[in-house]
C-alpha positions in Angstrom: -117.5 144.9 65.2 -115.8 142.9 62.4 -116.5 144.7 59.1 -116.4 140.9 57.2 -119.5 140.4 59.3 -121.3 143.9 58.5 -120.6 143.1 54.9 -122.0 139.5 54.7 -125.1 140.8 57.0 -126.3 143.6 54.0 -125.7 140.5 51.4 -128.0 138.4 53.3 -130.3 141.3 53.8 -130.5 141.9 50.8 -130.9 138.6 49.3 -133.8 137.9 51.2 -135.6 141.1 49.8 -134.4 139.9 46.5 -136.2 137.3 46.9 -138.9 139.0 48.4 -139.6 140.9 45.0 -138.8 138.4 42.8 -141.6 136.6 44.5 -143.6 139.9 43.9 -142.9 140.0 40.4 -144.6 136.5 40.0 -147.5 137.4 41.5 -147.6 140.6 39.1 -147.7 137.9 36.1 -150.2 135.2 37.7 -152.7 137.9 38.3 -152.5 138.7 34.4 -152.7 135.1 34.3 -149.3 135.1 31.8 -148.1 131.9 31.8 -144.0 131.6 33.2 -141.7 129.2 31.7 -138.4 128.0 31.3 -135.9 127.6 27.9 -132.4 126.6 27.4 -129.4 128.6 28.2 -127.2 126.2 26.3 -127.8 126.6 22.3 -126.9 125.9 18.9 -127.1 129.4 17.4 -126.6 133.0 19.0 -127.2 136.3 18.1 -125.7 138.6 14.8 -126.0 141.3 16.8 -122.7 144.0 16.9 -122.7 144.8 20.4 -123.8 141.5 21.9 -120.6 139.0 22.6 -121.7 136.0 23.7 -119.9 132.8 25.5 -118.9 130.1 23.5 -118.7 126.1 25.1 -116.6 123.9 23.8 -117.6 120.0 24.4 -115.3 117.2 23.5 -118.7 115.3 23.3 -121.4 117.2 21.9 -121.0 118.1 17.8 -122.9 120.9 16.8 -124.0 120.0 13.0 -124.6 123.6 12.5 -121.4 125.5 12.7 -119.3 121.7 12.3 -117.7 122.5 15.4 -117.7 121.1 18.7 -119.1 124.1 19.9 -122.4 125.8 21.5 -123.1 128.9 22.9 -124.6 130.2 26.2 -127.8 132.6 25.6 -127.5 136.3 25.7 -131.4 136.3 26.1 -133.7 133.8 25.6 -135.3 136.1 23.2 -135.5 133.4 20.4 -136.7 130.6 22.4 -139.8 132.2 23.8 -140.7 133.2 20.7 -140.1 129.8 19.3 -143.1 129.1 22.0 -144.9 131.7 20.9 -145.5 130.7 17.5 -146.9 127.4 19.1 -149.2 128.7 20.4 -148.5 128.8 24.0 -150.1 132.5 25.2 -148.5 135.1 26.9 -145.5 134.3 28.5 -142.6 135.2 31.0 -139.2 134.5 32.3 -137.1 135.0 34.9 -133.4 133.3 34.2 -129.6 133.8 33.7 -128.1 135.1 30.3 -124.2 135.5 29.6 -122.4 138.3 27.6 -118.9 138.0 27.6 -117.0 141.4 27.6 -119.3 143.0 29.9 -117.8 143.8 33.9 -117.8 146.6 35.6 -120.8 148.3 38.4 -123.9 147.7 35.8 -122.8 144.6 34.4 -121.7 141.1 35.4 -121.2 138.3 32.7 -123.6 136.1 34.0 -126.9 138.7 35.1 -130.7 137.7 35.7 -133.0 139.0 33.0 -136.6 139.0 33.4 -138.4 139.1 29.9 -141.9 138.8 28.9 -144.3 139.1 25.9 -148.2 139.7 25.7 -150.4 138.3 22.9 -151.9 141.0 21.0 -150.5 144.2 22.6 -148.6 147.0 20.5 -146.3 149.3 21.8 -147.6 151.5 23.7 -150.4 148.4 25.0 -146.2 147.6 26.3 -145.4 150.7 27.5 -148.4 151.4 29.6 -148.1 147.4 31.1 -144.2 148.4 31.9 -145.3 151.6 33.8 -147.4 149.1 35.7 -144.8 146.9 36.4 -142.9 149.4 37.4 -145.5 151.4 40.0 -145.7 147.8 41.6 -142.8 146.6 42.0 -140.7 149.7 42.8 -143.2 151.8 43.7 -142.9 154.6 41.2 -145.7 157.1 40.7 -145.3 158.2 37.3 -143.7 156.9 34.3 -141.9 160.2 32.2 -142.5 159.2 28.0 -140.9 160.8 25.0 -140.3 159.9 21.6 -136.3 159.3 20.8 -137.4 162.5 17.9 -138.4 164.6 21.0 -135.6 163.4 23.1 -132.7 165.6 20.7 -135.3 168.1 19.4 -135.3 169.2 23.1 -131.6 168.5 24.4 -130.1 169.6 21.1 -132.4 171.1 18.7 -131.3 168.5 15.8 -133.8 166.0 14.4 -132.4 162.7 14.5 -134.5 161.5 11.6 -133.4 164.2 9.4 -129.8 164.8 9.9 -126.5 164.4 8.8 -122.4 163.6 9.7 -121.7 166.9 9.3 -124.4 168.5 12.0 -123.6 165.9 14.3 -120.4 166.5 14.5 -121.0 169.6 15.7 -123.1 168.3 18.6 -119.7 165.9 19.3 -118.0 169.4 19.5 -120.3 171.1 22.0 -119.9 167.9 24.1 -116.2 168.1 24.7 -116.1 165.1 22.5 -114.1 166.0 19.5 -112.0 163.3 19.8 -114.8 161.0 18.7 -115.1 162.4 15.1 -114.0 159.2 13.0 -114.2 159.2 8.6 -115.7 156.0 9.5 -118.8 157.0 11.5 -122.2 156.9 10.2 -125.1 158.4 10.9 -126.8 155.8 13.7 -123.1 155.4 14.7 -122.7 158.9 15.9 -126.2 159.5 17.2 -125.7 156.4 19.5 -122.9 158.2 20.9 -124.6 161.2 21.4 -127.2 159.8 22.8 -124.8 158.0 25.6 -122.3 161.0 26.3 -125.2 163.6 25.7 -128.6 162.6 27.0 -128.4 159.5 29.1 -126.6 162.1 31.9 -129.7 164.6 31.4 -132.0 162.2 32.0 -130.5 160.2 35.0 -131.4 163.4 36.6 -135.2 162.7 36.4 -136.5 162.0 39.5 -138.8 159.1 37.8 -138.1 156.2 35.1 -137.7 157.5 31.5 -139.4 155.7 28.5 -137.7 156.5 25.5 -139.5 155.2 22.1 -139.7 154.8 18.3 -136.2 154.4 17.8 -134.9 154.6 14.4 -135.5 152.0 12.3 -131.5 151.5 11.5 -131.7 150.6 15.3 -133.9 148.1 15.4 -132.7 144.5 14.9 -135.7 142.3 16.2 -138.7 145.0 16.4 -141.5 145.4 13.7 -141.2 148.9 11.8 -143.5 151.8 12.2 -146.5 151.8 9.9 -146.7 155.4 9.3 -143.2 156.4 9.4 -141.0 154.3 7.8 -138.1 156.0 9.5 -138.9 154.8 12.7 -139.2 151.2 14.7 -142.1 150.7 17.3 -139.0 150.1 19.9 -138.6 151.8 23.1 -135.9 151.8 26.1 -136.4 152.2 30.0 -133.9 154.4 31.9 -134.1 155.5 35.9 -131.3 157.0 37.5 -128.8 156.6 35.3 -129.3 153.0 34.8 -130.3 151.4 31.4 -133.3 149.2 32.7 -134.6 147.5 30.4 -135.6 147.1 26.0 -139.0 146.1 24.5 -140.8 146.3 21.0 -143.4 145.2 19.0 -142.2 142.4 17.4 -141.0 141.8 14.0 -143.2 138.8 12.8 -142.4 138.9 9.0 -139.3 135.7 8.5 -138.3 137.5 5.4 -137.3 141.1 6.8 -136.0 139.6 10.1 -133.7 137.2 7.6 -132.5 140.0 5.6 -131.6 141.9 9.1 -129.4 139.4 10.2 -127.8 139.0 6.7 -127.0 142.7 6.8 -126.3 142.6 10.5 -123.8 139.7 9.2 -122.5 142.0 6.6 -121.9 144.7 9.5 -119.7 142.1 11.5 -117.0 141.9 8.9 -117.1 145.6 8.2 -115.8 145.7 11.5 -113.6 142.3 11.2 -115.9 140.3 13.3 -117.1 137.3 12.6 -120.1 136.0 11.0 -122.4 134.2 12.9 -124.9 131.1 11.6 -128.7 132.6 11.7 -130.5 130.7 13.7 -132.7 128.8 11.2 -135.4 127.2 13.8 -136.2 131.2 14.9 -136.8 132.3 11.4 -138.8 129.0 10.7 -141.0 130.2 13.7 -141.6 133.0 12.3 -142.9 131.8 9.0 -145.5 129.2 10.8 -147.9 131.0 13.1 -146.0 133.4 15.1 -149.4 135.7 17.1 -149.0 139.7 16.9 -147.0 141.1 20.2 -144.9 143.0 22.2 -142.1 142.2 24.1 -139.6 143.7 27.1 -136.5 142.6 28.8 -135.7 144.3 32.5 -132.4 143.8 33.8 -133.3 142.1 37.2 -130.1 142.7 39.0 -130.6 146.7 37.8 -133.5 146.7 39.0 -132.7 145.5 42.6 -129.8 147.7 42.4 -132.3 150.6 42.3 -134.6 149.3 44.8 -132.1 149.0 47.5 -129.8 151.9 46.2 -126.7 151.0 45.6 -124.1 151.5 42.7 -122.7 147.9 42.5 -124.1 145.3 40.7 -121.8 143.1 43.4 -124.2 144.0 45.8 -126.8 142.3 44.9 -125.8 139.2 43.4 -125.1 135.9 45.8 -121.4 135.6 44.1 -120.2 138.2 41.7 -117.6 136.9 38.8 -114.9 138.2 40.8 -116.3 136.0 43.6 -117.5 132.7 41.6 
């Protein structure tokens, strides 16, 4: 038998079952009756974020008025515009559609993925957390959802608390890990933690036999998500994880205009400590936010992860129609 034809037969396969859940997934929404809808991918502003790098277009037509360039960007979520809709008043909402991030290749990532994202009216989040572990026993299956607190998380792998620590004792951690080489004069608090978390916990708990909620990450974390009202420390902000896969991000959101523009101001200041660019701030987002933007939650789930999981492999290649190596 000719191998080519065993390897385009499990594509088709599993296209069709992609499409198969995908279909599944909209039937999860309509009978919540959350309304799904569509928003640009092409755009005038992106994000300040540090770890996101996004595409730029160049157009020898279109003039962007806003950076005095001919250039746009292509979304890295479409976070901004379905919040945009949000503050008008639409209802709950949902999408399914393609984002970008440049820099990002490899068996988890492709530049151009599928991301599902969606946001409930009035929910908090845990109302988030709980809707997820639905999602989740639907669509994959799943009988139980394991939940811990990002405090919790350390306290029980290393005995450190996260909220009340310092270089010095997390450097130690660094040094348990077989990662001395990591220790920088440069790294901060958050910085190091980060890595701890990656090198140090996400292997623990791709062991779990069930998806991993991790929440109320700290507030130095949280770029987009609403802080905790009783611990200032913390962000009402929690990650997915199942077998050793980073599923998916949601929070309650962050509805105040005036923290959420002094965010990307010090995200902006962030970028040239590290010789990056600064990026415009996307005025029309913070202008939403300042009009009538509802109380809510929101979550994005990787939708090519998550199909990855369903029919168990370890290449995102295998699921996707054409793969950038491919396209």
């Amino acid at each position: 038998m000719n191998k080519n034809n065993d390897t385009f037969d499990n594509k088709n396969k599993n296209l069709h079952y992609r499409a198969y859940i995908i279909s599944k997934i909209r039937h999860f929404f309509k009978k919540k009756h959350v309304l799904e809808v569509e928003t640009p991918m092409l755009t005038k502003f992106t994000v300040t974020d540090i770890n996101l790098f996004p595409f730029k277009v160049f157009s020898e037509k279109l003039y962007n008025i806003y950076d005095h360039q001919n250039i746009m960007w292509l979304i890295t979520s479409p976070e901004y515009h379905m919040k945009r809709l949000l503050s008008n008043g639409i209802g709950s909402i949902y999408q399914i559609c393609h984002c970008f991030r440049s820099q990002e290749i490899g068996n988890y990532h492709n530049p151009e993925f599928t991301m599902l994202e969606w946001y409930q009216i009035n929910y908090d989040m845990f109302d988030m957390i709980n809707e997820v572990e639905c999602f989740l026993k639907h669509i994959i299956s799943v009988k139980s959802v394991y939940k811990i607190s990002y405090q919790d998380i350390f306290m029980k792998s290393f005995f450190i608390d996260p909220l009340n620590t310092n270089i010095v004792e997390l450097n130690t951690i660094l040094i348990y890990l077989k990662h001395k080489h990591l220790i920088n004069s440069r790294n901060t608090v958050q910085n190091i933690l980060e890595l701890i978390f990656t090198i140090g916990i996400e292997p623990k708990i791709s062991q779990y036999i069930m998806p991993v909620i991790i929440y109320h990450y700290p507030i130095e974390q949280a770029l987009l998500s609403r802080g905790n009202v009783i611990d200032y420390r913390i962000s009402d902000r929690f990650e997915i994880f199942f077998q050793g896969i980073e599923l998916g991000n949601g929070f309650c959101e962050l509805i105040d205009h005036n923290e959420q523009n002094k965010r990307f101001l010090q995200e902006n200041l962030n970028r040239v400590s590290l010789n990056l660019a600064k990026r415009s701030i996307d005025f029309r987002f913070l202008q939403s936010l300042s009009l009538n933007m509802p109380e809510c939650s929101g979550v994005s789930i990787g939708l090519d992860r998550l199909m990855m999981i369903i029919l168990k492999t370890n290449n995102i290649n295998d699921v996707l129609s054409f793969s950038f190596d491919n396209c």
